[in-house]
Structures are given as C-alpha cells and as structure tokens.
C-alpha positions as CSV (number, residue, x, y, z in Angstrom):
1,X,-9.8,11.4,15.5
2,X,-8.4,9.1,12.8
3,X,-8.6,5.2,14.2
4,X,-6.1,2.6,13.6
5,X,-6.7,-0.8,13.9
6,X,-3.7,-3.5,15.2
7,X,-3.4,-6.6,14.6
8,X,-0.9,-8.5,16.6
9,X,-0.9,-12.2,18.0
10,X,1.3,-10.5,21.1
11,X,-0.5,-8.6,23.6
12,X,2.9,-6.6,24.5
13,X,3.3,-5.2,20.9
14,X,-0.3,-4.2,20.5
15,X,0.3,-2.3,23.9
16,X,3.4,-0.8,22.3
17,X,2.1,0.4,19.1
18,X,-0.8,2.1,21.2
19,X,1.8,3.5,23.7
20,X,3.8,5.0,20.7
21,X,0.1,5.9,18.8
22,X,-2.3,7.4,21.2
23,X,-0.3,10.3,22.3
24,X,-0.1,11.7,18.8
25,X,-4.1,11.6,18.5
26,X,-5.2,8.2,16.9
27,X,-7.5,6.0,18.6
28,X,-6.0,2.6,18.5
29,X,-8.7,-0.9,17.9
30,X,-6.8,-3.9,18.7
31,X,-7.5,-7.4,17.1
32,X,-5.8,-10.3,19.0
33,X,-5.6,-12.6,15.7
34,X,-6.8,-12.3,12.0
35,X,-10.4,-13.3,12.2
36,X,-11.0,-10.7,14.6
37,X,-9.0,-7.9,12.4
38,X,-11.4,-8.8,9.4
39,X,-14.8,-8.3,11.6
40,X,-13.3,-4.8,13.0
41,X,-12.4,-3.9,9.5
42,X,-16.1,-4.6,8.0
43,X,-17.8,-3.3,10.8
44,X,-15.5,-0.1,11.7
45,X,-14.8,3.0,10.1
46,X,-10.8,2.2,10.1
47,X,-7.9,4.8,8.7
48,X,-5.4,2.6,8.6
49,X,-4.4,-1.1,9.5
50,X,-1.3,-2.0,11.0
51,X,-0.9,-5.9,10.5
52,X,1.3,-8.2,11.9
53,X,2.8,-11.1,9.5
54,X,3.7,-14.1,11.6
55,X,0.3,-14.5,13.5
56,X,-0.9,-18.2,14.0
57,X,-4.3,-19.8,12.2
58,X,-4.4,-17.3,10.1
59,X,-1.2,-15.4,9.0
60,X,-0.8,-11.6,7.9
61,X,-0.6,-12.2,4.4
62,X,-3.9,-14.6,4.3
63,X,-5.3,-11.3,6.4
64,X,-3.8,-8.8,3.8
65,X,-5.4,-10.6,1.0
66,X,-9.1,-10.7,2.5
67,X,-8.9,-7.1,3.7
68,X,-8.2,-6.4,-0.2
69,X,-11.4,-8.1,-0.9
70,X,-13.2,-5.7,1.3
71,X,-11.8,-2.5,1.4
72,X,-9.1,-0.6,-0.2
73,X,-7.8,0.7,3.1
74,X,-4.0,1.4,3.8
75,X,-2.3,-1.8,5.2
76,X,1.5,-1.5,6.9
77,X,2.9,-5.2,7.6
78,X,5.1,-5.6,10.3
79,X,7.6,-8.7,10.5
80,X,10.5,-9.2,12.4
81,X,12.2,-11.2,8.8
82,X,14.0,-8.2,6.5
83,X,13.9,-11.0,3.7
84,X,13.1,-9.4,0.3
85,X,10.6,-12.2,-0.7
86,X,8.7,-11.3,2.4
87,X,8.2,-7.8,1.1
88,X,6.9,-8.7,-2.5
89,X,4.6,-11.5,-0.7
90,X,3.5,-8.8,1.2
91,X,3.2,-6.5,-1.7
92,X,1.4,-9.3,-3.9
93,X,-1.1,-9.6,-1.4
94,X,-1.8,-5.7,-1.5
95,X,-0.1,-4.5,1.2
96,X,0.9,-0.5,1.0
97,X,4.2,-0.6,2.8
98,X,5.9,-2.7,5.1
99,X,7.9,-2.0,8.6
100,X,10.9,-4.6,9.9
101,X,10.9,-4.9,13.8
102,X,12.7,-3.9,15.8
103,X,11.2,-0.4,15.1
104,X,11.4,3.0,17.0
105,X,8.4,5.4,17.8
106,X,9.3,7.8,14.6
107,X,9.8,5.2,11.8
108,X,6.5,4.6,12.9
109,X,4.6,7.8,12.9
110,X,6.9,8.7,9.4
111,X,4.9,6.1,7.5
112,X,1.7,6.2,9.2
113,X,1.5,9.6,8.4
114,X,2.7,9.4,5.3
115,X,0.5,7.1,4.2
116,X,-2.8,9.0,6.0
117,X,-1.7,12.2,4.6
118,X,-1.2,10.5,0.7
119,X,-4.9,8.9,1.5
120,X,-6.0,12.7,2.4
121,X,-5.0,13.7,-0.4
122,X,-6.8,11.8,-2.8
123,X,-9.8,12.0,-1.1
124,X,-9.9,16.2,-1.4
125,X,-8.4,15.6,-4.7
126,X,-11.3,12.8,-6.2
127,X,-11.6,13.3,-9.6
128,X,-10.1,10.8,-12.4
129,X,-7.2,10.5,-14.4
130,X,-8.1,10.2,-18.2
131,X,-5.1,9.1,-20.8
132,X,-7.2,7.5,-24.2
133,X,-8.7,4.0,-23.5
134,X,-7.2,4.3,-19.5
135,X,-9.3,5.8,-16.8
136,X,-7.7,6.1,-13.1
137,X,-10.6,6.3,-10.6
138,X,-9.3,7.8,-7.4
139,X,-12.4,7.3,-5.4
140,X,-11.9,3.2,-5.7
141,X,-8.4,3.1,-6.6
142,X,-8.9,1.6,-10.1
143,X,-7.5,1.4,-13.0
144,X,-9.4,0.9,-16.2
145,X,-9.3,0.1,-19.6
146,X,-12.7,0.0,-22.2
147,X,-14.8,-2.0,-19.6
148,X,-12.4,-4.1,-17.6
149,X,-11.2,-3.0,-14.0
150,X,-8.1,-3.4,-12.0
151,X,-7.9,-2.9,-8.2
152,X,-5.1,-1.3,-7.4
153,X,-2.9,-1.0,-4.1
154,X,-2.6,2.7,-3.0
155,X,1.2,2.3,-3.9
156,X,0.7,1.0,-7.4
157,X,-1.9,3.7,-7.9
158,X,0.5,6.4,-6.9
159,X,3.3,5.3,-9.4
160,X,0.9,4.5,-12.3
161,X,-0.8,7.8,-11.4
162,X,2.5,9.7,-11.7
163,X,3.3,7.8,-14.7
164,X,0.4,8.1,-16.6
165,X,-0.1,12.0,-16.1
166,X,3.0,12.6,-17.7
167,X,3.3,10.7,-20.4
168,X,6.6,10.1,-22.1
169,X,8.1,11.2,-18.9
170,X,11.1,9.0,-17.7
171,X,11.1,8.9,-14.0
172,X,14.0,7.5,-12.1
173,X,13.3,4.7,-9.2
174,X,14.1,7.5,-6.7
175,X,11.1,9.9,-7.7
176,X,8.9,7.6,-7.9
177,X,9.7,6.6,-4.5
178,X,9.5,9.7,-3.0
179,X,5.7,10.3,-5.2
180,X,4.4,6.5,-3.7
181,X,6.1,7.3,0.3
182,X,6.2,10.5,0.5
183,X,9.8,10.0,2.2
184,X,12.6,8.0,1.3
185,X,14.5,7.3,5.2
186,X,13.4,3.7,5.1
187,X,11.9,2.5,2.0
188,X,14.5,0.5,-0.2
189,X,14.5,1.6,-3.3
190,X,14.4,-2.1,-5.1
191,X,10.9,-1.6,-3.7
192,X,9.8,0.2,-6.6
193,X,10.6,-2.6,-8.7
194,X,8.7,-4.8,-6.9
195,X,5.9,-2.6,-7.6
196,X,6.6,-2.4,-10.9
197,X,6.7,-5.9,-11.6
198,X,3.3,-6.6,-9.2
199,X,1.6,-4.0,-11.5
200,X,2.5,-5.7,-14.4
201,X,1.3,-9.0,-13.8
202,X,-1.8,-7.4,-12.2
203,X,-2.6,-5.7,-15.0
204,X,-1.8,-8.5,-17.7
205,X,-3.9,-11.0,-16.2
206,X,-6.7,-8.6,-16.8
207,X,-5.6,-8.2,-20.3
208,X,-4.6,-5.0,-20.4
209,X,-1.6,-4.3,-23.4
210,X,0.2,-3.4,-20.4
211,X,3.7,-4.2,-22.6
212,X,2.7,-1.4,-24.8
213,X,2.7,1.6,-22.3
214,X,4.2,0.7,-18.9
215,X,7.8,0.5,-20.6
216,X,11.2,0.2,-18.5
217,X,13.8,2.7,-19.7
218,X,17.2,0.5,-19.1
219,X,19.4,1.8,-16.3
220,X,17.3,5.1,-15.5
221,X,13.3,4.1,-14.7
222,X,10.2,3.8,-16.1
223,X,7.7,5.8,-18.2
224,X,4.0,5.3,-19.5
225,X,4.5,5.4,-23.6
C-alpha cells in the first residue's frame, strides 16, 4: 500500500483528501502544519506528499524547500490562488506539479497517479543516462557534469531526460508536457517554460555551459544540441 502524506493547516481538507484517497488504496498520514510534515517525511517511508501552500508559521513553499533538502520525493502543492507566479514559486522551490482548489476527486487521482506511476517507472528502469561530459543518475535524480552535481525535480529530470536522449531532437512544448505529466487535461502548457527557465538557472549556478546544449528553437520548443 503506497502512503501519502497531507499537509493541510484545515482539518476539513485533510479529511477530504483522505475521503477522496483511501478508497482507491493509499494510506493517507496527515501533518496539521509544516514542522510536523518534515518529521513524518524523515521518519516515514512516504510515496508522495501532497502540500498545502497558505499554511501559517511556516508556509508550503518554506516546507517544499526543506523537503528538497531531504528527500527527492514527489511534492503536489495545492493553493486556492491560480496566479502564475505562485506556480514558478512553487516550481523554484522543487515542487513536481501543482493543483488549484477547488478540485474534484479525479483531477486528483489523474496526477497522483501520474506522478506515482512516472516515479515507478524510474525506479524499475534505474540505470543512467550518459551524453559526453553529462551523466543523468535516475536513482538520485541528478544531473552531472565532470564532478559537479545538480539536484533535480522529477519534472525537470523528465524533460532534460527526454531531451538529452535524443539529441538534436526539437520537441514541441506539448510533448514534453505529455513526457514530464503523463496527461495534459490540467497542466498549462506555459508550465513547461517555467521549467525550462528553472532548469536553466539551476544549472548555470552550478556552472554547467548550460547555454551551449539546452537551446530554445524559436516558435516550436526546445532541444539538447
């Protein structure tokens, strides 16, 4: 039985998720504010967090953040704001994909599933990636170059991954959408730019010659050169 944990500030939407949850086979760990998300997440085996944004002391992002410094598990914000800088804070902060409430019971078994089933995937599938200099590392969600190392989110590793095994490919923001989801229903597609961009910046810091390979091909997509 794969375990969820929620993280809610509200009592009656920790109930709900459960209620919507539980029935389809996951046991459900709920956290009543961030600190005690963090402590479940370090001592529990978890499968997939499903965080709450506006949480007081100690909001979802600050949570997002820390549980990035712990484990590379999938993380789905929920906020009731549909704001676009919301999303890329949430994205900046590692988050793997994002839901707007109000939300129905299938929007949200679509994306938990499809983010468990992407996760089962890669774990079946564990070996790396190699393309010259870059190794992907699929058990840590990595990305490296000669001997520095970039923690990735499992959304950035799925587009660089599709990206970087296939080479001079252009892909179009659409199929790279559907290869980082896994569905398309509710996932803007300016998301991928966000992405994009995150993964730049991430891997520029670090000092990768990320402007020589992760290229943007005007008015279709992107490719690795």
């Amino acid at each position: 039985m794969r375990t969820i944990l929620l993280v809610d500030d509200e009592l009656r939407m920790l109930d709900l998720l459960e209620l919507f949850l539980k029935p389809h086979g996951f046991k459900c760990i709920k956290a009543e504010n961030g600190k005690k998300g963090l402590e479940i997440v370090e001592q529990e085996k978890v499968s997939l967090v499903l965080l709450d944004v506006m949480m007081p002391d100690m909001d979802g992002w600050e949570v997002c953040k820390k549980i990035r410094e712990l484990s590379a598990v999938p993380v789905i914000m929920l906020t009731a704001r549909s704001d676009k800088a919301d999303l890329v804070k949430g994205l900046d902060f590692g988050a793997d994909d994002y839901i707007t409430k109000p939300f129905d019971e299938s929007e949200l078994l679509a994306r938990v599933n499809a983010l468990l089933r992407r996760t089962a995937n890669d774990e079946a599938n564990n070996g790396n990636v190699l393309h010259g200099d870059f190794i992907l590392n699929r058990d840590s969600y990595s990305l490296h170059f000669k001997d520095v190392e970039v923690q990735l989110t499992l959304k950035e590793f799925y587009i660089i991954e599709a990206l970087i095994t296939h080479p001079k490919r252009t892909f179009k923001r659409e199929q790279l959408l559907r290869t980082a989801w896994d569905y398309n229903t509710f996932t803007d597609i300016r998301t991928v730019d966000s992405h994009i961009r995150n993964l730049r910046e991430k891997l520029k810091t670090a000092g990768f010659p990320i402007q020589d390979f992760l290229l943007t091909v005007w008015g279709i997509g992107y490719k690795w050169n």
